[in-house]
C-alpha positions as CSV (number, residue, x, y, z in Angstrom):
1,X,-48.8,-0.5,-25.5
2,X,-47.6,2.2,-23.5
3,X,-43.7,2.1,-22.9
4,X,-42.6,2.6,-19.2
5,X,-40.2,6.1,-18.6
6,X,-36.9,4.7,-17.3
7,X,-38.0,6.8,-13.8
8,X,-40.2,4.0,-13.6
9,X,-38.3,1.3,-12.7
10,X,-35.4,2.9,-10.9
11,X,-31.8,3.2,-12.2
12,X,-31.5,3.9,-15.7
13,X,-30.0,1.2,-17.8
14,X,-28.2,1.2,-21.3
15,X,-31.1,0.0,-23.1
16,X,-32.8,3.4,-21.7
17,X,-30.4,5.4,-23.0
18,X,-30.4,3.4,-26.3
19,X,-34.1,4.2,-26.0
20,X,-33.9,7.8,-25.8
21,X,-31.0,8.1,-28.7
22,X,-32.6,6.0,-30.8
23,X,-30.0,3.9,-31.5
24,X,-29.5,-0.1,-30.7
25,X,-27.6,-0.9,-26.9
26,X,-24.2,-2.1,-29.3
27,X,-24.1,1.5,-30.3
28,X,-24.2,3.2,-26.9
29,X,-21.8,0.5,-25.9
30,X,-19.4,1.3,-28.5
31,X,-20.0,5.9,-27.8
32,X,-19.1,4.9,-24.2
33,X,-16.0,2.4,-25.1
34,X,-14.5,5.5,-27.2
35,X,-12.7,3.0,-29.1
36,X,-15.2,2.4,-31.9
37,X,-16.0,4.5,-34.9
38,X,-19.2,6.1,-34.5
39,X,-20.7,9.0,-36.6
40,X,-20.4,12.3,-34.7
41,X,-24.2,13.1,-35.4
42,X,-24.7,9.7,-33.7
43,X,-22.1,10.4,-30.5
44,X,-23.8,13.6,-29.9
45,X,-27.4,11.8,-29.4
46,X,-26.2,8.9,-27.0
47,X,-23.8,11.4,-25.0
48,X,-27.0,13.7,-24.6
49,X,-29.2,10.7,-23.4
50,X,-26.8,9.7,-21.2
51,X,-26.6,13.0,-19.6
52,X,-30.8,13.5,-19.8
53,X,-30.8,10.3,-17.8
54,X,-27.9,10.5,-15.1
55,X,-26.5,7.5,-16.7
56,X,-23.9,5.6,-15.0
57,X,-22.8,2.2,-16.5
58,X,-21.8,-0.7,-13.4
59,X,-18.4,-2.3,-13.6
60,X,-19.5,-5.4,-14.8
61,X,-21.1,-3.5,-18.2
62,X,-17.9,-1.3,-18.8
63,X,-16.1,-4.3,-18.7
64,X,-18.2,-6.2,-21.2
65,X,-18.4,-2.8,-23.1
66,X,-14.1,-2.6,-23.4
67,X,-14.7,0.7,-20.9
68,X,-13.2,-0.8,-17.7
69,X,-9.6,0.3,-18.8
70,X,-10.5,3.4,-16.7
71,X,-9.0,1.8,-13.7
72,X,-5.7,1.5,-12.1
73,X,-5.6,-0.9,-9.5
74,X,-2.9,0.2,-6.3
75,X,-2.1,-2.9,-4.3
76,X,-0.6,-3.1,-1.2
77,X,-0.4,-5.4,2.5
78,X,-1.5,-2.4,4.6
79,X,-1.9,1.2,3.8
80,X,-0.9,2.6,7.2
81,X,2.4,2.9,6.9
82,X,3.5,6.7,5.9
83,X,6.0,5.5,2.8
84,X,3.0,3.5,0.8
85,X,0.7,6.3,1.1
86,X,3.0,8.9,-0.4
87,X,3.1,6.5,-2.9
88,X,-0.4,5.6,-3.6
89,X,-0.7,9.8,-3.6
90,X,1.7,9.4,-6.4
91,X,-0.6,6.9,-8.1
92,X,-3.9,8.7,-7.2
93,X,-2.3,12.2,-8.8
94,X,-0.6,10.9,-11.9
95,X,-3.8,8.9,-12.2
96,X,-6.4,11.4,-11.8
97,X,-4.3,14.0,-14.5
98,X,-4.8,10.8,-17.0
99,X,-8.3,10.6,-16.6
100,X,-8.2,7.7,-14.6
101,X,-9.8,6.1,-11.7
102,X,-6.8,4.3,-8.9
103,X,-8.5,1.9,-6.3
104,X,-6.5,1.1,-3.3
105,X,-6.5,-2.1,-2.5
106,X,-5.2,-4.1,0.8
107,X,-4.3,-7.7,0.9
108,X,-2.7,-8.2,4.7
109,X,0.0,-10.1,3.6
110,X,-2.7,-13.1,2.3
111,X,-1.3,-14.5,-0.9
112,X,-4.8,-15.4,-1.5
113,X,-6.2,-12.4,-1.1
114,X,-3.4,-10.6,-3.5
115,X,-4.9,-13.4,-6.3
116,X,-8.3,-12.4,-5.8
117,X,-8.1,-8.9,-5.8
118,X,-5.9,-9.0,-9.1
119,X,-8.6,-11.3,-10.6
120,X,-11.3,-9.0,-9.6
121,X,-9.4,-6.7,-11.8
122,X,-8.3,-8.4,-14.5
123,X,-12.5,-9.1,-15.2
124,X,-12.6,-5.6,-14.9
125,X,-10.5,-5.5,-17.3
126,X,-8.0,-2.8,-15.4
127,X,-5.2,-0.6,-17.1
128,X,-2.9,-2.1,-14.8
129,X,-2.3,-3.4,-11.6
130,X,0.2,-1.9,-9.6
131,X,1.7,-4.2,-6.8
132,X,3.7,-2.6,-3.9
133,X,6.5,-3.0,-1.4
134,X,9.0,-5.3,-0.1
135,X,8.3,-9.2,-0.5
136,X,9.7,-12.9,0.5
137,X,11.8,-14.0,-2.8
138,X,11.1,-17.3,-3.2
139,X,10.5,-19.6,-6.6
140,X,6.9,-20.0,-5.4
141,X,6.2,-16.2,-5.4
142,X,8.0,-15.8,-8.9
143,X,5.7,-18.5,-10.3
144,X,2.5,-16.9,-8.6
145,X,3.6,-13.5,-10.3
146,X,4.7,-15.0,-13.4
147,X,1.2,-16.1,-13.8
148,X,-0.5,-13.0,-12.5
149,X,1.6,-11.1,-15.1
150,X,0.1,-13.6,-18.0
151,X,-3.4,-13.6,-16.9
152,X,-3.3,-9.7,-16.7
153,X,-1.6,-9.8,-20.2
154,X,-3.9,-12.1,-21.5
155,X,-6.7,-9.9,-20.8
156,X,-5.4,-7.1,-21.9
157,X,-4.1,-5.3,-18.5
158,X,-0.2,-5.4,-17.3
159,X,1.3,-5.9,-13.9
160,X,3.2,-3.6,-12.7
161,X,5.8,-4.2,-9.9
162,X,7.0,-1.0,-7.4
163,X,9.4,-2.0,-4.7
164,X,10.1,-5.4,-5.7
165,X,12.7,-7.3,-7.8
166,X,12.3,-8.5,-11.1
167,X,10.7,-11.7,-11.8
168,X,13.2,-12.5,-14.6
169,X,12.6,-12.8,-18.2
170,X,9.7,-13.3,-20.6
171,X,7.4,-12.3,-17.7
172,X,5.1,-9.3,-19.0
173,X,5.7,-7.3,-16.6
174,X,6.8,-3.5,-15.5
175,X,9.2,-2.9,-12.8
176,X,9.9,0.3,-10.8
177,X,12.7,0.2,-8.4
178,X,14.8,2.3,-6.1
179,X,18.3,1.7,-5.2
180,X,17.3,0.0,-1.9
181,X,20.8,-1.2,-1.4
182,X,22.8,2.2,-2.6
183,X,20.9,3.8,0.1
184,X,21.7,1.8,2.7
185,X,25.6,1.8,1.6
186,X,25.0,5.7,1.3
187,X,24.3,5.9,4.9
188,X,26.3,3.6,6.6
189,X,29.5,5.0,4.6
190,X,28.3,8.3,6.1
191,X,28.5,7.1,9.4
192,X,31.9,5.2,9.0
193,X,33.3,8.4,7.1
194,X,32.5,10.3,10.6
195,X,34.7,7.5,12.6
196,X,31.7,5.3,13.7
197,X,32.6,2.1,13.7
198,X,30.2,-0.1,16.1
199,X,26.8,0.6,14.5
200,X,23.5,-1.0,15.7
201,X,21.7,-2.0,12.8
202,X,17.8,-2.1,13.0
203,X,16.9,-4.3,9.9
204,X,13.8,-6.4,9.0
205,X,13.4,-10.1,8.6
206,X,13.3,-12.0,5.1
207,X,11.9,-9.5,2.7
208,X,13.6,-8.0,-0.3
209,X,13.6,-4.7,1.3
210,X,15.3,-5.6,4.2
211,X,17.3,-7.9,2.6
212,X,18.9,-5.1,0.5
213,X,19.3,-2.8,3.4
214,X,21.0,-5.1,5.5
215,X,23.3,-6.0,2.2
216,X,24.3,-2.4,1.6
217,X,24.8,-2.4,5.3
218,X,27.2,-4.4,5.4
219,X,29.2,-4.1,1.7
220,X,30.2,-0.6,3.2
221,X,31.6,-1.7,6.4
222,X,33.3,-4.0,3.8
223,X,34.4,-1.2,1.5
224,X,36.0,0.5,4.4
225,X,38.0,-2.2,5.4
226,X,36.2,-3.7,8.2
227,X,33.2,-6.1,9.0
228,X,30.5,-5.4,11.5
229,X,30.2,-6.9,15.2
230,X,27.2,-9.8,13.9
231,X,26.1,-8.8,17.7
232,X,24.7,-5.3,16.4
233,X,22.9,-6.6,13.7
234,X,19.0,-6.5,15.2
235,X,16.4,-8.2,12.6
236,X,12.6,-7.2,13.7
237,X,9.6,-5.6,12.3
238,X,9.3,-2.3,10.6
239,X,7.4,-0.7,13.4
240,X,8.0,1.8,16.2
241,X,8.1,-0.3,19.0
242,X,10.1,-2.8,17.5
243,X,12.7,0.0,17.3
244,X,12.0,0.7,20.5
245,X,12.4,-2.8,22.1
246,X,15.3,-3.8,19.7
247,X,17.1,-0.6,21.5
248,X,16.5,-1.7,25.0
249,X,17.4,-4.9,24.1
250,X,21.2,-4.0,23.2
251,X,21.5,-1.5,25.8
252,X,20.3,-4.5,28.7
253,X,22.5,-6.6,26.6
254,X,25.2,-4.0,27.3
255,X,26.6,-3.7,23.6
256,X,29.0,-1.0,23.0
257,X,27.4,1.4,19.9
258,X,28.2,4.5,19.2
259,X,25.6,4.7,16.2
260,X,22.3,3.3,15.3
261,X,20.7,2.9,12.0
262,X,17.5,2.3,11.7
263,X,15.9,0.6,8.7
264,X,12.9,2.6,8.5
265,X,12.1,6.1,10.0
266,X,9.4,4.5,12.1
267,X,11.9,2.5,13.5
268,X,14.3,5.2,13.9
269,X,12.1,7.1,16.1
270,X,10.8,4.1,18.4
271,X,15.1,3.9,19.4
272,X,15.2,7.2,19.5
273,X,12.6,7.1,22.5
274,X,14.3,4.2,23.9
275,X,17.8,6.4,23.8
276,X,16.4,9.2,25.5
277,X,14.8,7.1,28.6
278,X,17.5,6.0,29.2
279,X,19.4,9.4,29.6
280,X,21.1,9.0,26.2
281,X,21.7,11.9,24.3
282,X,21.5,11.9,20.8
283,X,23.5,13.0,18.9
284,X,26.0,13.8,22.1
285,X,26.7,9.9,22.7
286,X,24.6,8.1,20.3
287,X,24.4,8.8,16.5
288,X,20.9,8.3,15.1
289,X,19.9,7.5,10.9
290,X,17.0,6.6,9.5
291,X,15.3,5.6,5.8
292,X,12.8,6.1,4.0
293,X,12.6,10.2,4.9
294,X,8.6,10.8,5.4
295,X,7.6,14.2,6.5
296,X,8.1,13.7,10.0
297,X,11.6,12.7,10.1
298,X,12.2,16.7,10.5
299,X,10.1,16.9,13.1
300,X,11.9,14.5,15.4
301,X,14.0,16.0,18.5
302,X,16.6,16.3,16.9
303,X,15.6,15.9,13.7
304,X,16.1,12.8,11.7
305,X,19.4,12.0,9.0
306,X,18.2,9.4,7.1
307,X,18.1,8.2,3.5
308,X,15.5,9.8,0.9
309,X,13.3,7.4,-0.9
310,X,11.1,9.8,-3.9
311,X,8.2,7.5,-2.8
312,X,5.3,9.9,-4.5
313,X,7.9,9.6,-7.5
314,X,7.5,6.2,-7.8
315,X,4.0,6.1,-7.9
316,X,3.7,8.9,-10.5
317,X,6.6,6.9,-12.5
318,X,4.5,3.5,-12.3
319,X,1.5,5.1,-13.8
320,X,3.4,6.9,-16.4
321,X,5.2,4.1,-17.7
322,X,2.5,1.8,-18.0
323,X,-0.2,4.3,-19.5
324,X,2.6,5.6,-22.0
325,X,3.7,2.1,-23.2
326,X,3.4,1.3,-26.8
327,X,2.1,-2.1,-27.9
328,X,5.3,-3.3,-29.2
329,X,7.2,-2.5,-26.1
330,X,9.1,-5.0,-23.8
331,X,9.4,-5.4,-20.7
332,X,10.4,-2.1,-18.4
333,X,12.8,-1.6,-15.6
334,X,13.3,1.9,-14.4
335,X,15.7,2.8,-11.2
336,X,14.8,6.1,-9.0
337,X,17.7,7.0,-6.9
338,X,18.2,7.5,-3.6
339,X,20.3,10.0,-1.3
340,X,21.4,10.9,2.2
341,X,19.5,13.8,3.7
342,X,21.9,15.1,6.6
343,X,20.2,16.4,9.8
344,X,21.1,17.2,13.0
345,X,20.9,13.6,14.6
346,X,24.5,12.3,13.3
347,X,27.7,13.9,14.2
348,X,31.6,12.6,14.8
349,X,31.8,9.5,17.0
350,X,31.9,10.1,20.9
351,X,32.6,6.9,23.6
352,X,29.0,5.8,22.7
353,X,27.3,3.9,25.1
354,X,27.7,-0.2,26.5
355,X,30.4,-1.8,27.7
């Protein structure tokens, strides 16, 4: 019987290479796995096949094979926003100088959807799955993790946990922070220290970021002896034009500011466009401060103070910690820092603006 050439019926498969070494499918399993002793005379013949025939072994094969550990999984609600993709760069870069592959991976904000895509990769029997950003702390969510951070255990993989609190212990699980809160106090001490003492606050709603923002917000208006007017503190969204609206909002509402800090940098710059339509100048009348510092921060008119978050950092730091972990490890918590990065859009307090 005349055996068909693996041309014949399209992609090659391992049983072709197996073929062509002359070895049994196990055995080019195991060469492929690396993490299987195999004779180097024997190596040699299945990595030549493989090359002959352009082989390329499907997810669901490496994953059988114990070769899907390849993969680093980046998860994340939405991918747009300038701080998560200097820190999927991060993950991408220390990623690719390991020899591994990171997928980016957006869930929306769909709990659902987080589950699914971390079981899709926990078959595929990821290195890790690195989960990102700011989230609603709640004993539901710390359960759901808890038993994301088992099943990823359980199979081999580890969660990983960049931007978001710990979920307490015995969960398996690796957490890389910043100091969210020191950031915030940095910055608003900044401001009080250059007599400012009716600062808008742009904050969030609910998460863990904002929530820690808005806390060192307000411990160093406590540290300096004073509270803030509950009147300037504006929750919203982390957008531009929420910045923008929240703005107009106080100035309509006619509060007195002489500063406004902004939780984000996007925010930052949608008040900053609110300021100057309405004949503001900044810094002249209005103090402006931002977070997060992304690139364009210094390319604002004027440009942006605001706080420095080593976003790429963090990613490189996730992946590092997780790849370098030994077996007998326990769980890891690392802090990155933050600091104030002074530009031209914060000077001494003037009258400010509102009545």
């Amino acid at each position: 019987m005349t055996r068909k050439s693996p041309e014949a019926h399209g992609r090659n498969t391992i049983r072709d290479v197996a073929a062509r070494a002359q070895v049994s499918a196990s055995t080019v399993s195991r060469v492929l796995a690396g993490d299987y002793p195999v004779s180097t005379a024997t190596r040699t013949r299945v990595l030549r096949a493989v090359k002959d025939l352009d082989y390329v072994a499907d997810a669901r094969a490496r994953a059988v094979a114990g070769a899907g550990t390849a993969t680093l999984a980046f998860v994340l609600d939405d991918i747009t926003g300038p701080s998560f993709a200097h820190m999927a760069q991060g993950v991408e870069r220390e990623a690719a100088q390991r020899g591994h592959v990171c997928l980016v991976c957006t869930t929306e904000g769909d709990p659902e959807r987080e589950l699914a895509v971390v079981e899709l990769m926990r078959a595929q029997r990821a290195a890790a799955v690195i989960l990102v950003g700011g989230t609603v702390d709640t004993p539901e969510y710390r359960e759901r993790m808890s038993r994301i951070a088992r099943a990823l255990q359980s199979a081999g993989s580890r969660l990983v946990l960049c931007g978001r609190p710990p979920l307490g212990d015995g969960t398996p699980a690796t957490v890389i922070e910043y100091d969210n809160e020191g950031g915030a106090y940095a910055m608003t001490s900044h401001l009080l220290s250059m007599g400012h003492r009716r600062i808008l606050f742009l904050g969030g709603a609910g998460s863990t970021t904002a929530l820690g923002r808005e806390r060192g917000y307000r411990s160093a208006h406590r540290a300096h002896g004073t509270e803030p007017d509950p009147a300037l503190l504006r929750p919203g969204d982390f957008t531009r034009d929420s910045g923008y609206r929240r703005v107009r909002e106080a100035l309509a509402g006619r509060r007195r500011f002489t500063a406004v800090f902004a939780a984000t940098d996007m925010v930052a710059a949608g008040a900053l466009t609110a300021l100057h339509e309405s004949g503001i100048d900044v810094p002249g009348e209005v103090s402006l401060a931002g977070y997060d510092d992304i690139p364009f921060a210094r390319d604002l008119h004027p440009p942006l103070t605001t706080v420095h978050v080593p976003y790429e950092e963090m990613g490189r730091t996730a992946v590092r910690t997780v790849l370098d972990r030994r077996p007998d490890a326990g769980d890891e918590h690392r802090m990155l820092g933050t600091h104030v990065v002074l530009r031209a859009s914060v000077r001494a307090a003037a009258l400010g603006v509102g009545a």
